[in-house]
C-alpha positions in Angstrom: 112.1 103.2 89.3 113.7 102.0 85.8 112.6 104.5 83.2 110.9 107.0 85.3 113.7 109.2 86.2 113.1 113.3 86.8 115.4 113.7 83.9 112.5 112.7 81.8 109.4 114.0 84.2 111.2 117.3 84.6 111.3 119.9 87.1 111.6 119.7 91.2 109.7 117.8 93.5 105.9 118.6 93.5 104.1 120.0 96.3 101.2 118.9 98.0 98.9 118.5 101.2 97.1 115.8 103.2 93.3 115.7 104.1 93.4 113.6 106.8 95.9 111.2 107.4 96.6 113.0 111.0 97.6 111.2 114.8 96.2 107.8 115.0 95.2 107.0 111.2 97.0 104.2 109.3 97.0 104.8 105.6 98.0 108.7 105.9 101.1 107.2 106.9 101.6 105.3 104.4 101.1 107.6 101.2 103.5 109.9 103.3 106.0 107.1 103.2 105.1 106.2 99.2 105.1 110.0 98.2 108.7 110.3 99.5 110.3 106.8 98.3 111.2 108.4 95.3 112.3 112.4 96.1 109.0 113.2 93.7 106.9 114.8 96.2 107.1 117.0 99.5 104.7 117.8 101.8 103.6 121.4 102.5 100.5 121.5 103.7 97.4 119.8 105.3 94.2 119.5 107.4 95.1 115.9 108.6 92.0 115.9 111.1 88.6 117.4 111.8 89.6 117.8 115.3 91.6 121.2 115.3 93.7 120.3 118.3 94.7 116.9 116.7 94.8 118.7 113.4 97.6 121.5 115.0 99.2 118.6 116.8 99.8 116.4 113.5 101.4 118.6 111.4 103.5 120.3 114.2 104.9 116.5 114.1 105.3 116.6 110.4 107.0 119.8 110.8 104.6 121.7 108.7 104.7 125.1 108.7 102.0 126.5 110.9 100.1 128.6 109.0 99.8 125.8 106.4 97.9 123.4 109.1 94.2 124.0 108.1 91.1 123.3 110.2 89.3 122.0 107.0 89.7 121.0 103.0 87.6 123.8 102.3 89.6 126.5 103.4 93.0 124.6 102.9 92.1 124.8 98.7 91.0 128.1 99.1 94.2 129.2 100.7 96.6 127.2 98.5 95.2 127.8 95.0 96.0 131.9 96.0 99.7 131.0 97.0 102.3 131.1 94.2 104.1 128.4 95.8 100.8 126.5 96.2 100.6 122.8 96.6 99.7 120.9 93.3 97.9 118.3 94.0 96.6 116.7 97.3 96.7 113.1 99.0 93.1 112.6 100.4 93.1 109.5 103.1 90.1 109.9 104.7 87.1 107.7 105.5 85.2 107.4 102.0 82.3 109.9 102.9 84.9 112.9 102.9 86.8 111.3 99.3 84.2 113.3 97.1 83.5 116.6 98.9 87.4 116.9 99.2 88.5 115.9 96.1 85.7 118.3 94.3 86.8 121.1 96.2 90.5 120.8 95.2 89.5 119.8 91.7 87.9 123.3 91.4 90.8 125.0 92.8 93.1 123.5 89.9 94.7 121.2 92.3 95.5 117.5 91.0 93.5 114.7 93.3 95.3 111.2 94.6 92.5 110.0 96.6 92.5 106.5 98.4 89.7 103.7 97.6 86.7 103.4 97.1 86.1 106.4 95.6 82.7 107.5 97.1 80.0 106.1 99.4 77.4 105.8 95.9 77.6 105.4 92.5 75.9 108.5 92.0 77.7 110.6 93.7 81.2 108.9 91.8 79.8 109.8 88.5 79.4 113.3 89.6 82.7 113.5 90.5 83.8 111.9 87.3 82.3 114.7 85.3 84.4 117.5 87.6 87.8 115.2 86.6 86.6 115.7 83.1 85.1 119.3 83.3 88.5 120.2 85.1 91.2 118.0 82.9 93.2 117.2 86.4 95.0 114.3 86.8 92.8 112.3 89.4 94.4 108.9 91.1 92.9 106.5 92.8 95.4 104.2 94.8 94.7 100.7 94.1 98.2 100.2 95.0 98.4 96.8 93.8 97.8 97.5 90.3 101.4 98.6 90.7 103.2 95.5 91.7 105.7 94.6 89.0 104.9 90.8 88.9 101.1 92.0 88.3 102.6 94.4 85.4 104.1 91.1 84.3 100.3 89.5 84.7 98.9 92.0 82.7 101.4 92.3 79.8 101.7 88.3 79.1 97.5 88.0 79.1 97.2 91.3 76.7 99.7 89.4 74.5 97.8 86.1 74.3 100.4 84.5 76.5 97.2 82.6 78.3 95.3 82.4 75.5 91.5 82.9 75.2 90.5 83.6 79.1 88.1 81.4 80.5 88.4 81.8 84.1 89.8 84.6 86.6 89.4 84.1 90.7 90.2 86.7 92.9 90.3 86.6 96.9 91.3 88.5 99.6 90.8 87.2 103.1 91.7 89.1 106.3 90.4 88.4 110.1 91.1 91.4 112.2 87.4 91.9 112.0 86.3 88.4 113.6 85.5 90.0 116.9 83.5 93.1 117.8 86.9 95.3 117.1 84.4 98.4 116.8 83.0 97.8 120.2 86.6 98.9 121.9 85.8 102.2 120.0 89.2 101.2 117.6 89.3 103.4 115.0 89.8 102.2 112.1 87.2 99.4 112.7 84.8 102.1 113.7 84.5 104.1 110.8 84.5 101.2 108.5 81.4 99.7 110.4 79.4 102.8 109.8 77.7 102.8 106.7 77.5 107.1 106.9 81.3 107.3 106.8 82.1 103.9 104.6 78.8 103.0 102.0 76.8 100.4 101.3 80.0 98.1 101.8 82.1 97.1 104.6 84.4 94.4 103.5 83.1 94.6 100.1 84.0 98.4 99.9 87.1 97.7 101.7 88.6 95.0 99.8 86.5 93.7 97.5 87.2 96.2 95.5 90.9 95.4 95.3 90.1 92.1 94.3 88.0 93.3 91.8 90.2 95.9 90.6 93.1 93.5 90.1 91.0 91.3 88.5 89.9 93.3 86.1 93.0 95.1 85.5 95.0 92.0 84.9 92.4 90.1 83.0 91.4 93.0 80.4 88.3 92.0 80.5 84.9 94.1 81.2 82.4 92.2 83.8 78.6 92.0 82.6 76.8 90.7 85.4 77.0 89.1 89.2 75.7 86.8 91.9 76.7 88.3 95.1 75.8 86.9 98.5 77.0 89.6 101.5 77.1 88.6 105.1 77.8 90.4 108.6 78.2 87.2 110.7 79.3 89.5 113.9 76.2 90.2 115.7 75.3 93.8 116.0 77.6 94.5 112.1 75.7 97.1 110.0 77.8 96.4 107.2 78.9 92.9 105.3 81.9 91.4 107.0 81.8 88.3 103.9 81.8 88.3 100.5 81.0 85.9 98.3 80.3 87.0 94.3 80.2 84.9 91.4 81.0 86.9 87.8 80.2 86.9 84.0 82.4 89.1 81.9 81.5 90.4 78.3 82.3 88.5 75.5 85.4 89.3 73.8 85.2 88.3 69.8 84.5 84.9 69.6 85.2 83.5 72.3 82.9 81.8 75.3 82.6 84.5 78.0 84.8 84.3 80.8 83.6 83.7 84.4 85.0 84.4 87.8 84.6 84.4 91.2 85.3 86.7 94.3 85.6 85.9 97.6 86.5 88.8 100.5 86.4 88.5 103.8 87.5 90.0 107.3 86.2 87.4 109.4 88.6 84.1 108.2 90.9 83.6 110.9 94.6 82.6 109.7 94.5 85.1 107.0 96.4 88.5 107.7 95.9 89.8 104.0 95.6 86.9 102.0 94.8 88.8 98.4 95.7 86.3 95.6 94.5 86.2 91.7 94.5 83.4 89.9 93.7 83.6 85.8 93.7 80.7 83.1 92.9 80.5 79.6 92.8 78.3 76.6 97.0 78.3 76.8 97.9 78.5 80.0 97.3 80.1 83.4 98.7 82.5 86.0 98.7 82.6 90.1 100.3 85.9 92.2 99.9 85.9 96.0 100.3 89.4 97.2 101.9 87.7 100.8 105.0 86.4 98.2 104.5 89.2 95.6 108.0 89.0 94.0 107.1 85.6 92.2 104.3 84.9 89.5 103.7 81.4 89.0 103.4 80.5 85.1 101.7 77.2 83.8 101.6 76.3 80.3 99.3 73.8 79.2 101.0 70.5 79.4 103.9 71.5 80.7 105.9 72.3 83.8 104.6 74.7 86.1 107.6 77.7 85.8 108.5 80.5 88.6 109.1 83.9 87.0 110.9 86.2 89.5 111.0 90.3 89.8 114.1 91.4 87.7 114.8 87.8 87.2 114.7 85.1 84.2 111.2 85.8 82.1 110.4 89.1 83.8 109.4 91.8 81.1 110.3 95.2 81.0 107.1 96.2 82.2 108.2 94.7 85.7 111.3 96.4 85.3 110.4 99.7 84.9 108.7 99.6 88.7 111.1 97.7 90.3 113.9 99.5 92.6 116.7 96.6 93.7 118.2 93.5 91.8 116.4 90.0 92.0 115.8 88.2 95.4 116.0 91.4 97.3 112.0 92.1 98.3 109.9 94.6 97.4 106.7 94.7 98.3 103.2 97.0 99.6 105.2 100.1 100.6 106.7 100.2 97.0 103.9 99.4 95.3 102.0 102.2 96.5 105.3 104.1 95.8 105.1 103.1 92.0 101.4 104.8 91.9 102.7 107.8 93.3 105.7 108.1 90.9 103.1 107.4 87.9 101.0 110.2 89.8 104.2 112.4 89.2 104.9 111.3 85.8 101.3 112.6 84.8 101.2 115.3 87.0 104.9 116.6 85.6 103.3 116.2 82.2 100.2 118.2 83.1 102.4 121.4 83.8 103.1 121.5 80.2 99.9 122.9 79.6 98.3 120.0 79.8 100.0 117.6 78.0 100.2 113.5 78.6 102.4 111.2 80.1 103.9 108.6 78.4 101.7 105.7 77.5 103.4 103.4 79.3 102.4 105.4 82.3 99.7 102.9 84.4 97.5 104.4 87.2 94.0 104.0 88.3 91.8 106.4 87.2 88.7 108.0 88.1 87.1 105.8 85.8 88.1 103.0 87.8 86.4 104.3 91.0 83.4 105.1 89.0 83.4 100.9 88.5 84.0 100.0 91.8 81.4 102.0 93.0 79.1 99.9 90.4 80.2 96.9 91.7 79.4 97.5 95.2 75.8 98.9 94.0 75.3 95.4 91.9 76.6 93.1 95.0 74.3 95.0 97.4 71.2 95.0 95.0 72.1 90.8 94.0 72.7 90.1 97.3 69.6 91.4 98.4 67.7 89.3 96.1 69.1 86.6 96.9 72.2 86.2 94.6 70.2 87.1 91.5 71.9 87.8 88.9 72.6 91.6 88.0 73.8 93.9 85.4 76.2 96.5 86.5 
């Protein structure tokens, strides 16, 4: 990554563990994969799965030393916070009932928290984790990976300098349709857990991936939202949770201008779409579309004018794009490096934090926990408006 060398972070790679993440899981995987890209990180320890056997099994794959495979979080940040070579902070990639427990037990322990989306199953319970990030000053991550794509850095940096204009509109959607059928019903994992409202929340493709597109809407746009129209849907018979998502949004006015509006749609039930996530903003000047399937390009329209292709590393692309890309123009780089660029901001703060606490550099970007705390709000407001029929409701 351009500008985000260990030269300036300091020090050697930082240790952590897994919760969860173990044989048969997808997005453990992954962080494992994003956590390395970059030499920042090594794993030492982990309880990668309530079942013991498949817990040993797991880490005797990742060749983790055996007396660092735990049987639970619990005693895993008991044990690590007593080892002088202890890990520092921990990856938690488990279904969204365990994010809060975890993440508050290594928070306690003095143990920095990356911790996959949504944060919690319930607003509640996401503000009182909030207060333990702010009680215990560790860095806390939440990986809305794609908040870390350079050509949405772009996004971002030409709408905070007025590139766009006044913002008027801003549509997000993210369609998917490995969900059309009864997946659960084979007893597939991963469609399983996110089917039970115990281990997911009060959102199934909402919590899933509407929060994405509402994260990247908001985090592009700049904007705050004020109140929504949501209309949720489990079309599969027998779905406890909403499998369609359909939200229309009014954001706060900013100065004098006429208060933007937006729209979400998610959905894992639209078959043709793999992972369709897309954003499209305009305003007053101009307007802006990224498709996450081609995310090296950012389509640019000024009013009146030619529609223009900005590239990754190529003609137009600012240095905030830059600094999280890692090949030359035309090469692709895509979902594994994204989530790589949020764990080499992770590092950036976490290196920072060893000084005593000190800060990263402001150009550092990551999602906080004040960004789960938000998503968990919009979830509440989309459940309680969709249960009233779409009225309209304050977050």
């Amino acid at each position: 990554m351009v500008g985000a060398s260990k030269s300036e972070t300091g020090g050697g790679p930082i240790r952590y563990g897994m919760v969860g993440g173990g044989q048969g899981a997808f997005i453990g995987a992954v962080h494992r994969i994003a956590a390395r890209l970059d030499n920042e990180f090594v794993l030492v320890a982990g309880a990668l799965s309530a079942n013991p056997e498949r817990a040993r099994a797991s880490a005797a794959e990742l060749g983790l030393d055996p007396d660092r495979s735990y049987a639970s979080y619990a005693e895993m940040a008991k044990a690590e916070a007593k080892r002088p070579d202890g890990i520092e902070a921990v990856a938690i990639v488990t279904p969204n009932n365990v994010h809060v427990p975890a993440a508050k037990a290594f928070l306690e322990a003095g143990i920095h928290v990356i911790c996959d989306k949504p944060l919690a199953t319930t607003l509640a319970e996401a503000k009182k984790l909030a207060a333990v990030v702010e009680k215990t000053g560790k860095v806390f991550v939440l990986t809305h990976n794609y908040t870390a794509y350079p050509m949405v850095r772009q996004a971002r940096e030409m709408v905070a300098k007025g590139v766009l204009g006044d913002i008027r509109i801003v549509q997000s959607e993210y369609p998917q349709d490995w969900l059309t059928e009864d997946l659960a019903a084979t007893g597939q994992k991963q469609a399983s857990w996110r089917g039970d409202p115990k281990q997911a929340g009060a959102g199934g493709a909402l919590g899933d991936i509407g929060t994405h597109a509402y994260n990247l809407a908001r985090f592009v746009s700049g904007l705050e939202l004020d109140s929504l129209s949501a209309d949720l849907d489990a079309f599969v018979p027998g779905r406890l949770l909403d499998d369609n998502v359909n939200v229309m949004l009014r954001f706060k006015p900013t100065g004098k201008t006429h208060p933007a509006k937006g729209m979400i749609w998610a959905s894992q039930v639209a078959p043709g779409h793999e992972n369709g996530l897309k954003l499209r903003i305009y305003g007053s000047k101009g307007g802006l579309e990224w498709v996450q399937a081609d995310p090296n390009y950012l389509w640019y329209t000024p009013f009146g004018q030619p529609k223009q292709l900005i590239t990754r590393n190529g003609a137009g692309a600012l240095p905030v794009a830059g600094r999280v890309s890692r090949v030359p123009s035309g090469h692709p780089e895509g979902y594994l490096e994204g989530f790589a660029n949020i764990y080499q901001e992770a590092a950036r703060a976490i290196r920072a934090a060893r000084k005593k606490g000190g800060k990263p550099a402001r150009d550092v970007v990551f999602p906080t926990i004040q960004d789960g705390v938000e998503g968990m709000a919009f979830i509440e407001a989309c459940v309680k408006s969709s249960k009233k029929n779409g009225a309209w409701t304050k977050l």
